[in-house]
C-alpha positions in Angstrom: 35.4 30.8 54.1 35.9 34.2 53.4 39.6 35.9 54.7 38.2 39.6 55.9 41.6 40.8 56.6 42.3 40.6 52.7 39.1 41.5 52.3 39.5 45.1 54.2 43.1 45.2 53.0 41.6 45.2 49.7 38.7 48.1 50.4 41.3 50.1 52.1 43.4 50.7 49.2 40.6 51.1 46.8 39.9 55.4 46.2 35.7 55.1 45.8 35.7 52.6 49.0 37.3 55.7 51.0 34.6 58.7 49.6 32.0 56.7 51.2 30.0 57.5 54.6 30.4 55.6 57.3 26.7 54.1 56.6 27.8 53.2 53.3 30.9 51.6 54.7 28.6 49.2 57.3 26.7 48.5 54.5 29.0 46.8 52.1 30.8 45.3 55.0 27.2 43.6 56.3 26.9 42.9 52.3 29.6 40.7 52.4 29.3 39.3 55.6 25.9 38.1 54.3 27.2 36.5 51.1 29.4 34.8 53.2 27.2 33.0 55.2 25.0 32.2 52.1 28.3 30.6 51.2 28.3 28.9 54.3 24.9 27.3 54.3 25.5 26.3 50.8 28.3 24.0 51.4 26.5 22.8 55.2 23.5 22.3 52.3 25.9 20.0 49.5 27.4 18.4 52.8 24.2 17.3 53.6 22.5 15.9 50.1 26.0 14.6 49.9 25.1 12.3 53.2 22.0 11.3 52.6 23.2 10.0 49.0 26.0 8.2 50.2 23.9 6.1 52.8 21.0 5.5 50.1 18.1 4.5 52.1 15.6 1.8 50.2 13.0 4.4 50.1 15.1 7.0 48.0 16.0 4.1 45.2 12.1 3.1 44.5 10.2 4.3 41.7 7.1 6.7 43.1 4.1 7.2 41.0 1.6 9.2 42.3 2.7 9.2 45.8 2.9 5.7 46.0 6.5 3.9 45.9 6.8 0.9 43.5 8.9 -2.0 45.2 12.6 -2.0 43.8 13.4 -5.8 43.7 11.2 -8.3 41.5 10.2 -10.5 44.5 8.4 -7.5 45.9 6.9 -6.6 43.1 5.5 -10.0 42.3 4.0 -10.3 45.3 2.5 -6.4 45.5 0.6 -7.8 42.6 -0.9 -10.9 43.3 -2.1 -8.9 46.6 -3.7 -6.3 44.7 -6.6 -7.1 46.4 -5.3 -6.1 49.9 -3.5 -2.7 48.5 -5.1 0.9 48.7 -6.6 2.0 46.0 -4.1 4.5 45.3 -1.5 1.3 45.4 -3.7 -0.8 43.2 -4.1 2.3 40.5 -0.4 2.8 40.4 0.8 -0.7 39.7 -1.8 -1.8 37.4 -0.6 1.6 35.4 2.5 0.2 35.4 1.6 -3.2 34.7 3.5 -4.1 31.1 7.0 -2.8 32.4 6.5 -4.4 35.5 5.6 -7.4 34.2 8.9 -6.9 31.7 11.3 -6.4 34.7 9.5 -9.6 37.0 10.3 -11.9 33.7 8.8 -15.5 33.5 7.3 -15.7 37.0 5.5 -13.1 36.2 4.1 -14.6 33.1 3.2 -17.4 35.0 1.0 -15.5 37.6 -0.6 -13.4 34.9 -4.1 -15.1 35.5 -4.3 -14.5 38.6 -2.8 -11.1 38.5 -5.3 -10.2 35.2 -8.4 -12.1 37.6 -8.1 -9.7 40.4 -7.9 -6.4 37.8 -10.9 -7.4 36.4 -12.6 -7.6 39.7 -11.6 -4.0 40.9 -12.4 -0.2 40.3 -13.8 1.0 36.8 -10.3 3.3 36.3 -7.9 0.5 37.3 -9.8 -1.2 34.6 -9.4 1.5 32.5 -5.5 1.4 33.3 -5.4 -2.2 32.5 -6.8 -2.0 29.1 -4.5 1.1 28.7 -1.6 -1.2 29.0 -2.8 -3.7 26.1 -0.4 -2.8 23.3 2.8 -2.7 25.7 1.5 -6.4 27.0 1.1 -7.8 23.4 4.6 -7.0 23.1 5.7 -8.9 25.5 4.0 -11.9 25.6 4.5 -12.1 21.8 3.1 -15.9 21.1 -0.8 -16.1 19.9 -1.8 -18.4 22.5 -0.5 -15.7 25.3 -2.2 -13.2 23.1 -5.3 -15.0 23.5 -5.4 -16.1 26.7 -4.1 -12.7 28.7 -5.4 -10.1 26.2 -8.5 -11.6 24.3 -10.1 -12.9 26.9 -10.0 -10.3 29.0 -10.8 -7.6 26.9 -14.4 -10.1 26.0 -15.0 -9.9 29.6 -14.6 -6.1 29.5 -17.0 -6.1 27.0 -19.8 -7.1 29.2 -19.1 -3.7 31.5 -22.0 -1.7 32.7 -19.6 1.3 31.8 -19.8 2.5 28.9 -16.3 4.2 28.8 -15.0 0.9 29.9 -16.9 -1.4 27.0 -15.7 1.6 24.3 -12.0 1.2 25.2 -12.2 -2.2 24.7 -14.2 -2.2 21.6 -11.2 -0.3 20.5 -8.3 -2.6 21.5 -10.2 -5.5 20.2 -10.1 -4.0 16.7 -6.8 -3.5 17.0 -5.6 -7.5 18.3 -7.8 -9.0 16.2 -6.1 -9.2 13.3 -3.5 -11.2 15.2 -5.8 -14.1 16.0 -6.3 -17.4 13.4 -9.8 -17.4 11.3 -10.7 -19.9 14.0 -10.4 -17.9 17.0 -11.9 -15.2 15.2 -15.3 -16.8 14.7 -15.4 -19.0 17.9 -14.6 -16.3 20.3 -14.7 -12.7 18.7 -17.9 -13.2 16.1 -19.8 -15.2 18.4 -19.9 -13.2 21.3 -20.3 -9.6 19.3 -23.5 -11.8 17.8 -24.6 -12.1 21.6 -24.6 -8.7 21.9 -26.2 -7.5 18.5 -29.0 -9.6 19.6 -29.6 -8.3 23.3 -32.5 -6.8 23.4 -32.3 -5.7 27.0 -29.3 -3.4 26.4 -29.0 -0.6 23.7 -25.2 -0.2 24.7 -24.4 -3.5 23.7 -26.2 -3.6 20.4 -24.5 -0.1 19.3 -20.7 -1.7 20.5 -22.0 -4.6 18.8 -22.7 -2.7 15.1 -19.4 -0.7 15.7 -17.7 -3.8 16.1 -18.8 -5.9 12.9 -18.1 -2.4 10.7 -14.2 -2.3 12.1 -13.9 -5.7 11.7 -15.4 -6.5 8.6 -11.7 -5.7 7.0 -10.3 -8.8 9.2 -14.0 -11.2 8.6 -13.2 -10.9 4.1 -15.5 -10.1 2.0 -17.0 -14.1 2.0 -18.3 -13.5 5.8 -19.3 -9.6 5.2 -21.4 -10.3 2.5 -23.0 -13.6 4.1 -23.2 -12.2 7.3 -21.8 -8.7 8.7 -23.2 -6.8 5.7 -26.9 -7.5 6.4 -27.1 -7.6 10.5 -26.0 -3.8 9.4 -28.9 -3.4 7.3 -31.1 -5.3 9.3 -30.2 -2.9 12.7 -30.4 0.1 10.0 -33.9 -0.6 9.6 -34.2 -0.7 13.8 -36.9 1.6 15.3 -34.7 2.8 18.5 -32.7 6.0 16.3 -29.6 5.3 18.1 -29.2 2.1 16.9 -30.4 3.5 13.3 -27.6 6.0 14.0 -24.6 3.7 14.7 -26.0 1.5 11.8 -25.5 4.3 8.9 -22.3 5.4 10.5 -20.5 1.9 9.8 -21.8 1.6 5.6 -18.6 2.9 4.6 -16.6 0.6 7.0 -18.4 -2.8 5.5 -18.5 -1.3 1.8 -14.9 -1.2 1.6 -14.6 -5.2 2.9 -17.6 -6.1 0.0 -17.3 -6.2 -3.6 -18.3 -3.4 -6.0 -21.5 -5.0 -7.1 -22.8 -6.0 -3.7 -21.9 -2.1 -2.8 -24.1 -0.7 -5.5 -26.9 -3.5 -5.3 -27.0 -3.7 -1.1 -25.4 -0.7 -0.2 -25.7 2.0 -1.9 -30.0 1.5 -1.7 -29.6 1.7 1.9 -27.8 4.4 1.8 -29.7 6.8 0.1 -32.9 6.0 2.2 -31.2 6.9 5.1 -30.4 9.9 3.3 -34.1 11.2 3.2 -35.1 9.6 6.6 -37.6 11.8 8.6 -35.3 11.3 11.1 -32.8 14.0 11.0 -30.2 12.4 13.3 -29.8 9.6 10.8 -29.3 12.0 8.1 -26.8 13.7 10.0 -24.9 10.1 10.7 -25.8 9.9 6.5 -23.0 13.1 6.2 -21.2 12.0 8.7 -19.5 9.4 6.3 -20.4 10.5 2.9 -16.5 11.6 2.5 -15.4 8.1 3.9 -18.2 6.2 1.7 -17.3 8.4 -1.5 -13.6 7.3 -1.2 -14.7 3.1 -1.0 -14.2 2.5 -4.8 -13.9 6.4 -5.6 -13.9 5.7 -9.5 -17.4 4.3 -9.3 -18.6 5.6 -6.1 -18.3 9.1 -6.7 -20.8 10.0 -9.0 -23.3 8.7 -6.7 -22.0 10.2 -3.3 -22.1 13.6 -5.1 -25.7 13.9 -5.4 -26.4 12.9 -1.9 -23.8 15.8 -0.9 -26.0 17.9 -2.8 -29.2 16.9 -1.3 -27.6 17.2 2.3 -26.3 20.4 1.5 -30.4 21.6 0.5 -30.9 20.1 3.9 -34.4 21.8 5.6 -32.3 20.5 9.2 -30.1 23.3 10.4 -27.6 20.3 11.6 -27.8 18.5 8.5 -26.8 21.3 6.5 -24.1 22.2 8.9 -22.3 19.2 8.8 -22.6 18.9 4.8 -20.8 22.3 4.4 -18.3 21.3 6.9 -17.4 18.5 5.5 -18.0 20.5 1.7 -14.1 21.1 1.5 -12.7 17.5 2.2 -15.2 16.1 -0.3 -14.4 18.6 -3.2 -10.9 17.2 -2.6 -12.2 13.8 -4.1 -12.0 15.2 -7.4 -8.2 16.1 -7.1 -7.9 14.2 -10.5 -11.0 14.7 -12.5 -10.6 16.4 -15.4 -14.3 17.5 -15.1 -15.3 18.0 -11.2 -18.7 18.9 -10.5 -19.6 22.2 -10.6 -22.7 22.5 -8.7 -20.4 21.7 -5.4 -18.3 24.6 -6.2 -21.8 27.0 -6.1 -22.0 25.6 -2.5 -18.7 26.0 -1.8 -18.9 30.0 -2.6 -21.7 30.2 -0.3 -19.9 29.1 2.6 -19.2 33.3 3.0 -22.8 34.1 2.7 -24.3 34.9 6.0 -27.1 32.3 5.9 -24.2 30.2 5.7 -22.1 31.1 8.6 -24.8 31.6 10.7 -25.6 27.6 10.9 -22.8 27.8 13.1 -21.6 30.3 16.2 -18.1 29.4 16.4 -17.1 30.6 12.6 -16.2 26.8 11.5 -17.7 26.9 8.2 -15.3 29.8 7.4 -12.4 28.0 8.8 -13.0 25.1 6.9 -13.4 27.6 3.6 -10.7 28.9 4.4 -8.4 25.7 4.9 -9.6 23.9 1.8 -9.5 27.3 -0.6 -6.0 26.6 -1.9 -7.2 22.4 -2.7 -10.5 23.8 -4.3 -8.7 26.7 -6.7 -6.4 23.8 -7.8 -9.0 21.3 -9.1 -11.7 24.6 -10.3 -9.0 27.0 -11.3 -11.5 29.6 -11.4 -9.8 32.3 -9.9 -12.1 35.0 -11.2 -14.7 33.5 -9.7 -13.5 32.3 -5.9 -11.7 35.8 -6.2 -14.3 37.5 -3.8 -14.7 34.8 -1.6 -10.9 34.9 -1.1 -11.0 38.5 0.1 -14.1 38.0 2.5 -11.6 35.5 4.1 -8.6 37.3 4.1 -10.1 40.2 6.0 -11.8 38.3 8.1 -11.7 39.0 11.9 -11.2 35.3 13.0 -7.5 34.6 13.2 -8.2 31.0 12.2 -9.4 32.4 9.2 -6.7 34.1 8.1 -3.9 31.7 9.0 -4.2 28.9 6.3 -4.1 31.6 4.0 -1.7 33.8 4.7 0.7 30.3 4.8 -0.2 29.1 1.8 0.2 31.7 -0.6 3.0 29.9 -2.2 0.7 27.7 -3.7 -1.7 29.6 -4.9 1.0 31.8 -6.8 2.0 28.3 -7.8 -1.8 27.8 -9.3 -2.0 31.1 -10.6 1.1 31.8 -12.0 3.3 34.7 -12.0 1.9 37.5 -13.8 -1.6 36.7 -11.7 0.2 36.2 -8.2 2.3 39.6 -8.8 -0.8 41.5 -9.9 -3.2 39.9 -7.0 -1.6 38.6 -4.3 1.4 40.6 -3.5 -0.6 43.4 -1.9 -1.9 40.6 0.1 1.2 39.2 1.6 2.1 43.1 2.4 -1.3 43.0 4.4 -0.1 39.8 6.1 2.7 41.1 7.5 1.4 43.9 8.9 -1.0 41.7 10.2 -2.0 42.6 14.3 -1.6 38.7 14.7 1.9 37.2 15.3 0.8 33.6 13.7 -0.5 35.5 10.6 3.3 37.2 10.0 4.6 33.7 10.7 2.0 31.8 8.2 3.6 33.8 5.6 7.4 34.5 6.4 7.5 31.1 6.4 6.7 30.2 2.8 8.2 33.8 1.4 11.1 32.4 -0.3 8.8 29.7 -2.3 6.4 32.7 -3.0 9.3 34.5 -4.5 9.9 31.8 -6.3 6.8 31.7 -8.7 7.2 36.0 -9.7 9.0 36.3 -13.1 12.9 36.6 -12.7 12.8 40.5 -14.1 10.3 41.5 -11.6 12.0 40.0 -8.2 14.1 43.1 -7.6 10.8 44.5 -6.4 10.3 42.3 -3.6 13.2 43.1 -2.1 10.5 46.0 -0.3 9.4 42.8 1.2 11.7 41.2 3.2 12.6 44.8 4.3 9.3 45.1 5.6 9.8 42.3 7.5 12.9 43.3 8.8 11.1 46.5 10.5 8.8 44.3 12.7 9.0 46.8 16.1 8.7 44.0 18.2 12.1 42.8 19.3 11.4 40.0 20.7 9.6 38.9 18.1 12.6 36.1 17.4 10.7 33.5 15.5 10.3 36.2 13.1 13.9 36.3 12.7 14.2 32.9 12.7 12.2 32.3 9.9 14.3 34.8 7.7 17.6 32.9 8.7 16.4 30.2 7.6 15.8 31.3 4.1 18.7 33.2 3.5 20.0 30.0 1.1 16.7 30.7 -0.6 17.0 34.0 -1.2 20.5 34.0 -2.4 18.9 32.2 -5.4 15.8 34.2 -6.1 17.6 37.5 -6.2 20.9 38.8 -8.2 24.0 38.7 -7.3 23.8 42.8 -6.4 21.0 42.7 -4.7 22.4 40.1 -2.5 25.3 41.9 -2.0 23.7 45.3 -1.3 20.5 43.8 1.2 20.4 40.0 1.8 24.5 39.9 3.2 23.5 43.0 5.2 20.8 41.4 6.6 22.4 37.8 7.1 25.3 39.0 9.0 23.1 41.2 11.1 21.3 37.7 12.6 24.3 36.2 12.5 25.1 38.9 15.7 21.4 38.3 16.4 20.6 38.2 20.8 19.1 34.7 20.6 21.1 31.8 20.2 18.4 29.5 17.4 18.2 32.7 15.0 22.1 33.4 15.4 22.8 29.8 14.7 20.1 29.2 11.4 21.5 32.3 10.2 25.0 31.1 10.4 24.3 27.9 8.6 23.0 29.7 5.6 25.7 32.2 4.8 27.4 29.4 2.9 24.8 30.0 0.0 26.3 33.6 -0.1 29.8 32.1 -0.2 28.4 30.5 -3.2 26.7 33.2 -4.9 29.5 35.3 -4.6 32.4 32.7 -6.3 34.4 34.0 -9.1 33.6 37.8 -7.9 35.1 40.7 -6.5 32.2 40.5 -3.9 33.9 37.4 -2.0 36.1 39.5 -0.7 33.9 41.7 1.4 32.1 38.6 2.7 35.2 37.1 3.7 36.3 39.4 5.6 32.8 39.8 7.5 33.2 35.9 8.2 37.0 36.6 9.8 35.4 39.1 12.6 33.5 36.9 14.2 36.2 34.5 14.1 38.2 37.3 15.7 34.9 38.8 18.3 35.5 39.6 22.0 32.2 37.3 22.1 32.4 33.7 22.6 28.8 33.2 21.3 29.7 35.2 18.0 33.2 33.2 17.8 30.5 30.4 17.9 28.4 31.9 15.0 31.5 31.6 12.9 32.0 27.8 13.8 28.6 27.2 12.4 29.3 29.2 9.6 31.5 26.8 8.8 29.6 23.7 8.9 29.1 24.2 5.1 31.8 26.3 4.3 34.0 22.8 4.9 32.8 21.8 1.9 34.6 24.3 -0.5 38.1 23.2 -1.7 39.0 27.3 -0.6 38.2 26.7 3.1 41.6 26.1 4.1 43.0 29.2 2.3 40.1 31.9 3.5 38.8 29.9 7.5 40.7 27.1 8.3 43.5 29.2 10.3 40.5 30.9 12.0 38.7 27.4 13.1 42.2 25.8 13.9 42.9 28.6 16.5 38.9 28.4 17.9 39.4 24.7 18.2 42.1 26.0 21.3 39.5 28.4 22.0 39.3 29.6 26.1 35.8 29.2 26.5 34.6 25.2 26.4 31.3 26.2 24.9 33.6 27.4 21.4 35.9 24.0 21.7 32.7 22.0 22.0 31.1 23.7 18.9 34.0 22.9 16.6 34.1 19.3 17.8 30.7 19.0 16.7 30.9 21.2 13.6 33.9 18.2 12.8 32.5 15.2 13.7 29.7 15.5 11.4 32.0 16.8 8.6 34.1 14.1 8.9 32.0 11.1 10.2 28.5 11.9 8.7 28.8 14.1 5.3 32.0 13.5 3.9 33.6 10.5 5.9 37.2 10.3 6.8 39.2 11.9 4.1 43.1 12.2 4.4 43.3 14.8 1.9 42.4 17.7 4.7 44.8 16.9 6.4 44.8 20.0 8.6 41.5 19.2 9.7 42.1 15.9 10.7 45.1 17.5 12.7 42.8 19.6 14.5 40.1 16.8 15.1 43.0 14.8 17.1 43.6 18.0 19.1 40.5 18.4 20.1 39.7 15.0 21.3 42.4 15.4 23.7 40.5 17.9 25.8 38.9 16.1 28.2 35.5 18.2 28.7 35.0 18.0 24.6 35.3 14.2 25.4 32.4 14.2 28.0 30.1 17.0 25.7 30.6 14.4 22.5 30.1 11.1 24.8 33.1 9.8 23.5 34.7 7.0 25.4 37.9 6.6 23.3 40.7 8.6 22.9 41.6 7.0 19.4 43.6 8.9 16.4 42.0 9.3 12.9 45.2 8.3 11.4 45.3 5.1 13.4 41.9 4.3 12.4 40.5 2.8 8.8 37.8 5.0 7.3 35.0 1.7 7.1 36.3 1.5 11.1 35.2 5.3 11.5 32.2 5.3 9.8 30.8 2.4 11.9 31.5 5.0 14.9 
């Protein structure tokens, strides 16, 4: 509680208290009056959780999930599940959800009941099904052994199979894919490839015939190529050839699944064929499925398969189907990529590829995804075609382009393609571009390219670089103050800068600018900057420089500021390293180490432990810093920031004893 007689003793000797009004006078009174029964409340408040902690009712230890508390001892959980049936709905929904790590906590009884628990799942609601077979992976885990595999994870999910729900028999066409593998050749064929044969041949439900085809494609891989080739491979062609066009559909879209589990000839002789009917069906669905997986098909047995895949791209790109044609130029990019190391890739693709601007083009589709996808895969195409002339127009239809997405793969990769077009090229053609990035309106555009600058630097001729030092003023200007990622990026590339530029123009711009973020308002930008100015350190070795930079370090060692003194303590995180850092910081660091403010004594026991622990292990050469490190342990909130349990002296310790810490 407050004492108001030192409280008005206090206000009667202060001169502004006594110029007031006697309104003025109630008012601060009824001010503090008010804080003081916050104050009040507050501590009846504390008193209160304190209580209610102390006496710890059952209810406020239990785990809750969706309203619903989960039973805290193993008893009661074992016996909430096998009376699943008898729970809400709500009840049943939370614990199957939780199933694996309640099954983990129960241990072997658990185990044991698993039938009967797994039984009554299967029985109940489509999404506590869905919940169960969310739980698979977690329950392979644990029950580790094939035959527990098998029995509480295979079976079930071939019961699943047989839903009415589609959702239901999709999820577990998916897990089955994925356990499979696990299970001997045996068990494969007697209980996964007989009933997925079942279900190819059910003529009464489309659903199952489609899970059915999806299911020998994905598993081909696990069946070898001895049972693809005898089997898998032509139920495929045979439901290719099927009249319902769904079943056609999910037919085509598995080819490149079972040609990668085949040989090569059985590919070309089997495959292939099938394939490139499908590719002039009437249907235009099943061509669609045809582009669907050309990319996927193309990469089975590239060397071979390629040449072939091509010319269907081609033929799907002349499409008359607005769909089909769609899909091929979306999927133009990804193919083109194919040829990454042909010495000759075909240039027919790359006259398709520069129509992806045209308007005829982009109009197959509303949401500009055409020119996204040109955009993203410009940089991969101008590697393998190096025809910048050429693409050159394209590139600045994109780059203007009024779609953000656009835009944004560009403006962050135009390191690489000053990598691809080298330095007399990028200075010439792409310079003015970055300056139109970063005046972009769009804050992701500026970022795209900030955060490759340095790299981009990298690629202009040594003699020219002074120049773009109008650059990373420009970016420096950005109005928008709390545009901190911004800045952010730039401190994070201070190392790289300190290279790309001489020695004055470091001096005269890039330390300016270094130290400024170092004094920067937000915490990440002031620390990234901080951990850089080492490079300058280094740059500036052997010359009168140093000095200057120095003596910038010592003030915020010296700042009013804890969070600046803090910027120093991360400067020297890599200063450590230099044989002069006892002579120039150490004093500085020693004396923060005792710092008033726990937030600075923390920071240096950090900045320590990884200098002597992780980077350079225990070294009794610095033995000032070693002397510090055992100072610092002694303070008992550094111990509790750290987590460390021990009290224990370097000196008393061997370095292998440390390192193991």
């Amino acid at each position: 509680m407050f004492d108001y007689h030192l409280i008005f003793q206090g206000l009667s000797q202060n001169y502004f208290y006594h110029s007031f009004g006697i309104n003025e006078k109630i008012f601060i009174l009824k001010y503090i009056m008010d804080i003081e029964q916050q104050h009040s409340n507050n501590l009846i408040l504390e008193q209160e959780i304190l209580r209610e902690e102390s006496m710890l009712p059952e209810a406020m230890t239990k785990q809750i999930d969706d309203g619903v508390f989960i039973e805290e001892s193993s008893a009661k959980k074992l016996e909430k599940l096998l009376s699943l049936k008898e729970c809400s709905y709500k009840e049943r929904l939370a614990y199957v959800k939780h199933l694996s790590e309640l099954i983990q906590e129960i241990g072997e009884d658990a185990i044991t009941n698993l039938n009967l628990i797994i039984q009554s799942i299967l029985e109940d609601a489509d999404e506590v099904k869905k919940s169960f077979i969310a739980q698979m992976k977690q329950l392979q885990e644990i029950l580790q052994t094939p035959l527990l595999i098998k029995q509480h994870i295979i079976f079930p999910l071939m019961e699943l199979l047989k839903s009415t729900n589609v959702d239901i028999k999709e999820l577990a066409g998916r897990q089955l894919v994925w356990v499979t593998p696990i299970l001997s050749d045996v068990d494969r064929g007697n209980i996964i490839l007989t009933q997925v044969i079942q279900m190819a041949h059910d003529d009464n439900n489309e659903d199952n015939v489609k899970t059915a085809i999806k299911l020998f494609g994905e598993l081909a891989y696990v069946f070898g190529q001895e049972l693809s080739e005898s089997f898998i491979a032509f139920e495929i062609l045979s439901k290719g050839e099927d009249p319902k066009q769904p079943i056609c559909k999910e037919a085509v879209l598995q080819i490149a699944n079972v040609s990668a589990a085949v040989s090569i000839d059985f590919m070309k002789n089997r495959l292939l064929p099938f394939y490139q009917r499908k590719t002039e069906d009437r249907s235009w669905h099943t061509r669609k499925a045809c582009v669907d997986v050309i990319v996927k098909l193309a990469e089975v047995q590239q060397k071979e398969n390629l040449e072939f895949a091509t010319q269907r791209m081609i033929a799907l790109l002349d499409d008359q189907n607005k769909w089909v044609k769609q899909g091929a130029y979306k999927n133009l990019g990804k193919f083109i990529m194919l040829f990454e190391n042909d010495p000759k890739p075909n240039e027919k693709l790359l006259e398709y590829y520069l129509k992806m601007v045209d308007a005829d083009v982009r109009e197959l589709e509303q949401d500009n995804e055409i020119v996204i996808d040109c955009a993203q895969y410009f940089p991969a195409v101008l590697i393998i075609y190096k025809k910048w002339p050429l693409m050159q127009k394209v590139f600045q239809k994109l780059i203007v382009h009024k779609d953000k997405r656009v835009r944004l793969p560009l403006a962050s990769s135009m390191h690489e393609l000053a990598k691809v077009l080298g330095s007399e090229t990028a200075y010439n053609d792409l310079l003015k571009i970055v300056e139109q990035f970063l005046l972009d309106q769009a804050d992701e555009i500026k970022y795209g390219v900030i955060q490759n600058i340095g790299k981009f630097f990298d690629y202009i001729d040594y003699d020219k670089r002074e120049t773009l030092i109008d650059i990373v003023m420009l970016i420096q200007k950005d109005k928008n103050k709390n545009n901190w990622r911004i800045r952010e990026l730039i401190a994070k590339q201070i190392g790289h800068f300190a290279q790309v530029f001489n020695e004055e123009t470091v001096f005269q711009t890039i330390m300016p600018i270094s130290i400024k973020l170092c004094y920067d308002n937000v915490y990440t930008v002031r620390k990234q900057a901080a951990k850089q100015i080492y490079s300058l350190y280094e740059k500036f070795q052997d010359s009168e420089r140093l000095q200057p930079l120095i003596s910038n370090i010592h003030g915020f060692a010296s700042s009013d500021l804890y969070y600046i003194r803090q910027s120093f303590v991360y400067m020297c995180r890599n200063l450590l390293k230099y044989d002069s850092f006892n002579i120039h910081f150490l004093e500085f660091l020693v004396k923060l180490g005792q710092d008033d403010i726990k937030n600075v004594r923390i920071c240096v026991a950090k900045v320590l432990r990884k200098y002597l622990f992780k980077d350079q292990g225990v070294t009794k050469n610095n033995t000032p810093i070693l002397r510090l490190w055992n100072i610092i342990i002694k303070d008992e909130s550094v111990m509790v920031a750290l987590n460390i349990k021990e009290r224990t002296s370097i000196f008393d310790l061997s370095p292998g004893k440390i390192q193991s810490e």
